[in-house]
FINU-444889 format. One line per 10 residues: their letters; for each residue x, y, z of C-alpha. Coordinates in steps of 0.1 Angstrom, whole numbers, plus 5000, padded with zeros to 4 digits. Example, Ala and Ser with C-alpha at 12.3 -4.5 7.8 and 13.67 -1.06 7.14 Angstrom:
# residues 2
AS) 5123:4955:5078 ~ 5137:4989:5071 $
END
This chain:
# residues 466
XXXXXXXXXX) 5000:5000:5000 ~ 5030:5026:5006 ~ 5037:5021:4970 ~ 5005:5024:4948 ~ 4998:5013:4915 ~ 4990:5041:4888 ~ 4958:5048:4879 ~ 4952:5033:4842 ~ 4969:4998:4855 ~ 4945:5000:4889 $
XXXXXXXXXX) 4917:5007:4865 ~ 4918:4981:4841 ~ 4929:4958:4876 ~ 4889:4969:4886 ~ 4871:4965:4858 ~ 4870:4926:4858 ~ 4853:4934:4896 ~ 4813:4927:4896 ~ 4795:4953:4917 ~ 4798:4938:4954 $
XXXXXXXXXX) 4835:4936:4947 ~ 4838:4969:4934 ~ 4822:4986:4965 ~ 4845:4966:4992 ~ 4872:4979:4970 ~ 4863:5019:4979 ~ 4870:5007:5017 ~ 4905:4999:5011 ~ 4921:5036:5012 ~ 4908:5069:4993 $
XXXXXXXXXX) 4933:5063:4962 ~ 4914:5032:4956 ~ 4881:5047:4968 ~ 4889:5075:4943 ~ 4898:5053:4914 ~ 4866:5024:4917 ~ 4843:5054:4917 ~ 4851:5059:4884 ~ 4820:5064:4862 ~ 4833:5046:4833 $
XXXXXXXXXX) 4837:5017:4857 ~ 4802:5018:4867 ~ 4784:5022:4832 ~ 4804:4994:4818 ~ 4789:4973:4850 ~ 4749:4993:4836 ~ 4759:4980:4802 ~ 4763:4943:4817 ~ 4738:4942:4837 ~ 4711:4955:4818 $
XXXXXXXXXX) 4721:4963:4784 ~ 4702:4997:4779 ~ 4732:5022:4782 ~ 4748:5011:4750 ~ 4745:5047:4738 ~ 4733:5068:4766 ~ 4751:5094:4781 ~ 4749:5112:4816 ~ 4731:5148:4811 ~ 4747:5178:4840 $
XXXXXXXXXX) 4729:5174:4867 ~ 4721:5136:4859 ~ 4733:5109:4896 ~ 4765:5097:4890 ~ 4767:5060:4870 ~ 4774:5044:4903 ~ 4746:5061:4923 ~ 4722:5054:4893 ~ 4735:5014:4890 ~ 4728:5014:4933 $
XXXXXXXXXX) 4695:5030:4928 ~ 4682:5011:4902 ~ 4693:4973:4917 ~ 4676:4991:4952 ~ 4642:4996:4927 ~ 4640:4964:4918 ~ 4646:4943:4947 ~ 4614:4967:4960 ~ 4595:4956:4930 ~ 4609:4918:4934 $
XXXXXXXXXX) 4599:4919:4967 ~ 4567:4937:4969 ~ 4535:4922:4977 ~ 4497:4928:4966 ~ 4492:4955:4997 ~ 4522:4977:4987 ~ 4507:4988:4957 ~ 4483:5020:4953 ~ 4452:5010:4933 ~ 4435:5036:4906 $
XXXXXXXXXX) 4414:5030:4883 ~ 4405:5053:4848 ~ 4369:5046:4834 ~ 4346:5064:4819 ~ 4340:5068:4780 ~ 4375:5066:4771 ~ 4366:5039:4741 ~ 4390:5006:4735 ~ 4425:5015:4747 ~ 4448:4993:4728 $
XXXXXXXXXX) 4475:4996:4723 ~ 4496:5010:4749 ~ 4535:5019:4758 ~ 4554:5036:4787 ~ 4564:5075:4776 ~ 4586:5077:4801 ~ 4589:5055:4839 ~ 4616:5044:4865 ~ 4627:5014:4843 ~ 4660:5025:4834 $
XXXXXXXXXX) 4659:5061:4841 ~ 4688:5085:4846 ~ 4664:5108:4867 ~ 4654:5089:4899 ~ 4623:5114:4906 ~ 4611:5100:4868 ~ 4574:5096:4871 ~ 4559:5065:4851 ~ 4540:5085:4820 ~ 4519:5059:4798 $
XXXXXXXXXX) 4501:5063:4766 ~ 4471:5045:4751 ~ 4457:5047:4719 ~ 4418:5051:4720 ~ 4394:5037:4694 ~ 4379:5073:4694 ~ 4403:5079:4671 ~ 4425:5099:4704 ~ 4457:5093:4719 ~ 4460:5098:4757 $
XXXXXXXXXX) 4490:5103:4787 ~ 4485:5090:4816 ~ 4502:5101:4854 ~ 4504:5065:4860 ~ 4512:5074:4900 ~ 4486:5096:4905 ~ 4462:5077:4882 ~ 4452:5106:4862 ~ 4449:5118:4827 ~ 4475:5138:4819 $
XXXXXXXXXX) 4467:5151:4779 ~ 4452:5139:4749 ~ 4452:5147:4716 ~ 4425:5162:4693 ~ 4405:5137:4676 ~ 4424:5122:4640 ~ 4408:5115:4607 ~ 4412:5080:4605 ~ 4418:5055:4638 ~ 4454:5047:4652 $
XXXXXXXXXX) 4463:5017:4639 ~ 4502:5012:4655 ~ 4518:5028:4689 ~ 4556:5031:4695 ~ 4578:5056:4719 ~ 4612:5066:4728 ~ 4610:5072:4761 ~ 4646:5089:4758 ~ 4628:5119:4742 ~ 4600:5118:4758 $
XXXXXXXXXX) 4582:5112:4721 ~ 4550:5090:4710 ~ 4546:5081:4674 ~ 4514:5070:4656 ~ 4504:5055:4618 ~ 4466:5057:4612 ~ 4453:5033:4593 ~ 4457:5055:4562 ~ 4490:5056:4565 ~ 4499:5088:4585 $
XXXXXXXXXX) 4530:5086:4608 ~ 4526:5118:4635 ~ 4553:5127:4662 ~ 4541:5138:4697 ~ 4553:5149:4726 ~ 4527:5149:4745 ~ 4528:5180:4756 ~ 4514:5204:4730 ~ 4480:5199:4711 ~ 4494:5191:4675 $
XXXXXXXXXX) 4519:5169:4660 ~ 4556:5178:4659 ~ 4555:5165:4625 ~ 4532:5144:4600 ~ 4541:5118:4569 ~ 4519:5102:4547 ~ 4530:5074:4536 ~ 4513:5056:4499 ~ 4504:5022:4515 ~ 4492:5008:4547 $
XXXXXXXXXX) 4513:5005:4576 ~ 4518:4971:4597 ~ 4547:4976:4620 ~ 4567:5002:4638 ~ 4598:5009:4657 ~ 4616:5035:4669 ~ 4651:5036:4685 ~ 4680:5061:4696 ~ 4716:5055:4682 ~ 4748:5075:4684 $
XXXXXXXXXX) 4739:5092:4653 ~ 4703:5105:4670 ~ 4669:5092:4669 ~ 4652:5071:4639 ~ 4623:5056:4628 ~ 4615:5023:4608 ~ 4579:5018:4595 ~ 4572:4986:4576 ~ 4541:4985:4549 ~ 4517:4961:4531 $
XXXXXXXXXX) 4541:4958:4501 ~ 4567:4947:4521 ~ 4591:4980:4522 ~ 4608:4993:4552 ~ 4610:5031:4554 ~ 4636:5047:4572 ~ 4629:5083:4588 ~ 4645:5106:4609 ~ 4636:5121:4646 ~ 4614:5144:4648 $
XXXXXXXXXX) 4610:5158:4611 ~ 4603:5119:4600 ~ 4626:5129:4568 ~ 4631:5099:4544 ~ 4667:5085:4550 ~ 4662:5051:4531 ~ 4633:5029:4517 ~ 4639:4993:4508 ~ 4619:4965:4497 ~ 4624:4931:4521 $
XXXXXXXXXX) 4598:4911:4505 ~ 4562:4911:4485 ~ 4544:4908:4519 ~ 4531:4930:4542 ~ 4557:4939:4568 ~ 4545:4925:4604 ~ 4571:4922:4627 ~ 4599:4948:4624 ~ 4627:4947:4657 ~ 4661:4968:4661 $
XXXXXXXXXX) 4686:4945:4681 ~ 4695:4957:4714 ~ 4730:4970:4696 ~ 4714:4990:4672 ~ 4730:4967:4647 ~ 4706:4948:4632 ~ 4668:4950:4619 ~ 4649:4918:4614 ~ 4617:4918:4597 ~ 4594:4893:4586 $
XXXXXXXXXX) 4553:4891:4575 ~ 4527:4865:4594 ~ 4526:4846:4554 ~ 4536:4814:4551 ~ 4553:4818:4524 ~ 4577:4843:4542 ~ 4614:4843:4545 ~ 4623:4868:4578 ~ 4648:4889:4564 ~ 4681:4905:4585 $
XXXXXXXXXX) 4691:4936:4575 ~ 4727:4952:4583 ~ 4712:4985:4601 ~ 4738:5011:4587 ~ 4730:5004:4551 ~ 4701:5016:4557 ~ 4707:5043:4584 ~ 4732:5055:4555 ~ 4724:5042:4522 ~ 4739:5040:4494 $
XXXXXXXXXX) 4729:5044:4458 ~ 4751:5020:4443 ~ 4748:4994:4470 ~ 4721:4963:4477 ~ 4717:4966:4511 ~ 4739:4941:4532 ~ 4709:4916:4541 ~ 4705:4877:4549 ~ 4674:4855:4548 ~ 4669:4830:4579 $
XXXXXXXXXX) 4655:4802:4562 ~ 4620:4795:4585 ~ 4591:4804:4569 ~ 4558:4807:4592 ~ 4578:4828:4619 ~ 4551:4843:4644 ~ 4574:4860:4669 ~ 4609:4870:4671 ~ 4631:4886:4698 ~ 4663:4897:4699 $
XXXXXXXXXX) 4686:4885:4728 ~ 4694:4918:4757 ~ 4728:4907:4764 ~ 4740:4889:4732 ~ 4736:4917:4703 ~ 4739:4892:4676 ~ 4713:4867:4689 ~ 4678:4867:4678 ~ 4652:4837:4687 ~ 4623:4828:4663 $
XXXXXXXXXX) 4590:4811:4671 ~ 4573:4794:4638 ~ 4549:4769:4628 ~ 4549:4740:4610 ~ 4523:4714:4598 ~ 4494:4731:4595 ~ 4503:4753:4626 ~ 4501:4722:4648 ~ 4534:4719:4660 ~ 4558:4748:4669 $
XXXXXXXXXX) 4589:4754:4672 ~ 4614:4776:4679 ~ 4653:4788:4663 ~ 4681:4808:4674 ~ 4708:4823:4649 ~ 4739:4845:4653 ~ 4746:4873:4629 ~ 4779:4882:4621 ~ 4792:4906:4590 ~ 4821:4885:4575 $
XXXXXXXXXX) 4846:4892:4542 ~ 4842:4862:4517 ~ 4857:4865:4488 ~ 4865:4903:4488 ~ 4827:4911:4498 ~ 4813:4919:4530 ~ 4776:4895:4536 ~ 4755:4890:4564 ~ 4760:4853:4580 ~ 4734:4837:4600 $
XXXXXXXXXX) 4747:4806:4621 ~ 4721:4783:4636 ~ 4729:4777:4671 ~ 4699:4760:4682 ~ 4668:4749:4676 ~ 4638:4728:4689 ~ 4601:4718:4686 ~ 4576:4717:4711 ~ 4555:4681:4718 ~ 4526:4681:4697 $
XXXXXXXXXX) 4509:4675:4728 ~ 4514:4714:4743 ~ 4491:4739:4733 ~ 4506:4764:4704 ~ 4515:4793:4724 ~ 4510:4829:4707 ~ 4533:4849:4729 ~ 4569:4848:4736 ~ 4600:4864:4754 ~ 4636:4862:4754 $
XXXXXXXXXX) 4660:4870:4783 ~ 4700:4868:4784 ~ 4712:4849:4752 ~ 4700:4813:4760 ~ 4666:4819:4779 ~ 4633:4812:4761 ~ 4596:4821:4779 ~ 4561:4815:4765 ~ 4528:4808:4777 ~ 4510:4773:4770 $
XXXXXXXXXX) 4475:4771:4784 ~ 4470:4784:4813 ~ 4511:4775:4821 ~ 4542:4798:4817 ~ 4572:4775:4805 ~ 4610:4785:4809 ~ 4630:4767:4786 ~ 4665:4768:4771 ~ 4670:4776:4733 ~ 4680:4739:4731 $
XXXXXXXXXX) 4646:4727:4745 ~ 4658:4720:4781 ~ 4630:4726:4806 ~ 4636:4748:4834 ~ 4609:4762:4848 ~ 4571:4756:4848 ~ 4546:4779:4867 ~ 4509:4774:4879 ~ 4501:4808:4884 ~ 4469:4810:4861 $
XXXXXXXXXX) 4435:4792:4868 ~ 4428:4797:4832 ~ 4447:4804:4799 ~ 4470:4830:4800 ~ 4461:4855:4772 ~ 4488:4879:4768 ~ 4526:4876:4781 ~ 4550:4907:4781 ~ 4586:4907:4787 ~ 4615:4928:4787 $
XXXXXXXXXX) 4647:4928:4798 ~ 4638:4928:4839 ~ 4600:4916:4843 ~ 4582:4892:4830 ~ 4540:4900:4832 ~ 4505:4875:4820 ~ 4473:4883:4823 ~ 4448:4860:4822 ~ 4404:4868:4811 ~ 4396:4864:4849 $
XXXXXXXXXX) 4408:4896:4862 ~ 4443:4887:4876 ~ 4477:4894:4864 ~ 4510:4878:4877 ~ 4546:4890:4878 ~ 4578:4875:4875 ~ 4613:4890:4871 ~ 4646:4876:4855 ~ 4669:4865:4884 ~ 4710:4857:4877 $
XXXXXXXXXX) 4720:4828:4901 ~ 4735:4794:4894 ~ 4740:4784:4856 ~ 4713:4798:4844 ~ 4691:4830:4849 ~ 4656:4819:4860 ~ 4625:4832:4866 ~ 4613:4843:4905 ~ 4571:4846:4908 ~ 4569:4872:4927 $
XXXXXXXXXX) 4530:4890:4929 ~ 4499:4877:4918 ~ 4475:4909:4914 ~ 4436:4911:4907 ~ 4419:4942:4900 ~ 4381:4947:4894 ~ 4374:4923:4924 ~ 4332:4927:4926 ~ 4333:4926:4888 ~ 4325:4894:4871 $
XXXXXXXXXX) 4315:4903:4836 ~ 4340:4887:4815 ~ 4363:4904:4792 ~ 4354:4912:4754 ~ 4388:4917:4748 ~ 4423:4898:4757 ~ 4433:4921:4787 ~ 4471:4934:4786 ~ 4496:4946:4806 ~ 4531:4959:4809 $
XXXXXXXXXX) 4553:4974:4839 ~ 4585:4991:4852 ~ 4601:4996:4882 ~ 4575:5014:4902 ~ 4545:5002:4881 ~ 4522:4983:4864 ~ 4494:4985:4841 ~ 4467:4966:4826 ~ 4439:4972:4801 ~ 4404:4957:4807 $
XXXXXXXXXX) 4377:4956:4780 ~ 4337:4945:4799 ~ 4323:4958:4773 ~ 4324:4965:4735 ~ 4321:5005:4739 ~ 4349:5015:4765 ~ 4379:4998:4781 ~ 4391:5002:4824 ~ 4431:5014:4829 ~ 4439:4994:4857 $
XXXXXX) 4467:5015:4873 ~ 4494:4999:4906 ~ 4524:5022:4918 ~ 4546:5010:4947 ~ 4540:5027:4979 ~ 4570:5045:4986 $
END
């Protein structure tokens, strides 16, 4: 200790330490105390652990990297931990017409700003699209009334934006905030699929028609960067990977090849060039999800015989030089079918790079992407009707007013699932839903959309107590 190491050695010494290890580290002496508080150290430690920082950056003001990772492990051993009672209970009714569908404007999931309030939108068949104080279970703004009804929701809760296609074809920008759109596109066909994203070159969005085309636009003034055709079907599922590297898309047809595109051809185009692409040879893909921790790794769920037996495949993309040209590989790392005995599910998740969840019945099944069982949970009287997942939580909701939560935990070989709250809202209400009822969460939240009847849907709203 008389003699200490420099700086950049002690650094790189600390950065193969996991969090614990890091902190008993800053009890040694100041100099150490000094160098593991080092917020380089600590958003590499974000990056691992949750693999949303990839290109964020920390805004004046903003808690330190460390504070922030120490926070947000603090949040969700509260929500891990918390139990029916601990939640505050509100409830929006009222002629608000079918909410559906939904997404989070801004919440605590993730957030640099530890105060962040949980902001959610819905899209309202009245042709409207509202924002929600999810804490204090109030209605924060709405938007006038458009021509034609919202066919597709997506934010980027980053910007605090919203973005909406009609089902003419008209992609608008929000913020919320003011009573008109930041900006409006028409595009010349329908619309099927949407997805916005941040990378270190600033905010885009992808939209994804009914002749198979992807359009590429910039954030906010939704300016055409690139338009390329994947196929001669309509474009229905549309995901950026976590890395920002690659786009999958692929249509609902049988018929179907999902494609993989190599994101910066078209983020930056060029005239002269195909865009660097590669087929994944499973037709009859019905989901897809990209892997949180493994940038490269994307899972597929398809059908096969007459959608009686499913199955699902895992591929690694890589860009490789063959032959003086640069392609897109895809490598087949696993794959599996489920018994033909199982119920099809319709809903699927994917956490770390070898995790697979879906719903069967009224079951939710863990397995590995080599078909290893892990996990099998009994949480649901009857079928489970709409799974969500992301990179923390894990929600289903079943048609008899109860929704259950589970988040990812990371001991022993594999990460698992841990059940942790079993909810029901509308208690004294026994009408059964016209509508499958869905629900999605963060850290101090969660929400749920009821439909009893054909006119008008219920917000179901729980905060933690804190």
């Amino acid at each position: 200790m008389d003699t200490p190491l420099p700086e950049i050695p002690l650094l790189k010494i600390f950065s193969f330490l996991d969090a614990f290890s890091l902190l008993q580290v800053c009890q040694v002496n100041k100099y150490w105390n000094t160098v593991a508080e080092n917020d380089h150290l600590w958003r590499n430690l974000c990056l691992e652990k949750w693999g949303f920082c990839h290109f964020s950056y920390r805004c004046p003001g903003a808690p330190t990297w460390k504070r922030f990772f120490l926070s947000q492990r603090k949040r969700e051993r509260r929500m891990a931990s918390a139990q029916p009672e601990d939640f505050i209970y509100r409830e929006a009714a009222g002629n608000l017409g079918i909410l559906e569908p939904m997404a989070y404007l801004s919440g605590s999931s993730l957030q640099m700003n530890e105060r962040e309030k949980s902001v959610l939108c819905t899209v309202s068949s009245k042709r409207m699209l509202f924002a929600w104080d999810v804490q204090e279970g109030t209605m924060i703004w709405s938007s006038p009334v458009q021509r034609s009804s919202i066919r597709l929701l997506e934010t980027l809760p980053q910007m605090r934006l919203a973005f909406t296609v009609d089902l003419e074809g008209t992609v608008k920008v929000w913020n919320c905030r003011d009573e008109h759109a930041l900006a409006t596109l028409t595009l010349p066909k329908a619309c099927f699929s949407l997805e916005a994203f941040l990378t270190k070159e600033g905010p885009f969005l992808m939209v994804g028609n009914s002749e198979g085309d992807i359009y590429t636009l910039t954030v906010p003034e939704l300016r055409s960067v690139s338009k390329v055709n994947a196929f001669k079907y309509s474009v229905d599922l549309l995901h950026v990977s976590p890395s920002k590297r690659w786009v999958f898309a692929s249509g609902v047809h049988q018929h179907i090849l999902p494609k993989v595109f190599y994101a910066e051809c078209l983020l930056r185009p060029s005239e002269d060039k195909i865009p660097l692409s590669v087929c994944l040879p499973f037709s009859s893909c019905c989901r897809a999800g990209w892997a949180p921790k493994r940038y490269n790794r994307i899972t597929l769920m398809f059908r096969r015989a007459s959608f009686r037996k499913t199955g699902f495949t895992t591929f690694d993309l890589t860009l490789e030089r063959t032959g003086g040209q640069t392609v897109v590989q895809a490598h087949q790392v696993a794959s599996f079918l489920l018994p033909v005995h199982m119920e099809s599910p319709i809903w699927m998740g994917v956490s770390d790079a070898n995790m697979i969840v879906f719903e069967s019945g009224s079951r939710l099944f863990l397995f590995t992407i080599n078909g290893l069982l892990l996990q099998q949970f009994d949480d649901h009287e009857i079928s489970i009707c709409n799974l969500w997942v992301d990179s923390l939580h894990v929600l289903t909701t079943s048609m008899d007013n109860y929704l259950h939560l589970y988040m990812w935990e990371e001991e022993g070989r594999y990460p698992y699932l841990k059940s942790c709250c079993h909810l029901e809202h509308r208690r004294d209400d026994f009408t059964p839903s016209c509508y499958v009822s869905k629900a999605l969460c963060d850290n101090a939240s969660i929400v749920c959309v009821v439909s009893k009847s054909r006119e008008s849907s219920i917000l179901v709203m729980y905060s933690l107590n804190t």
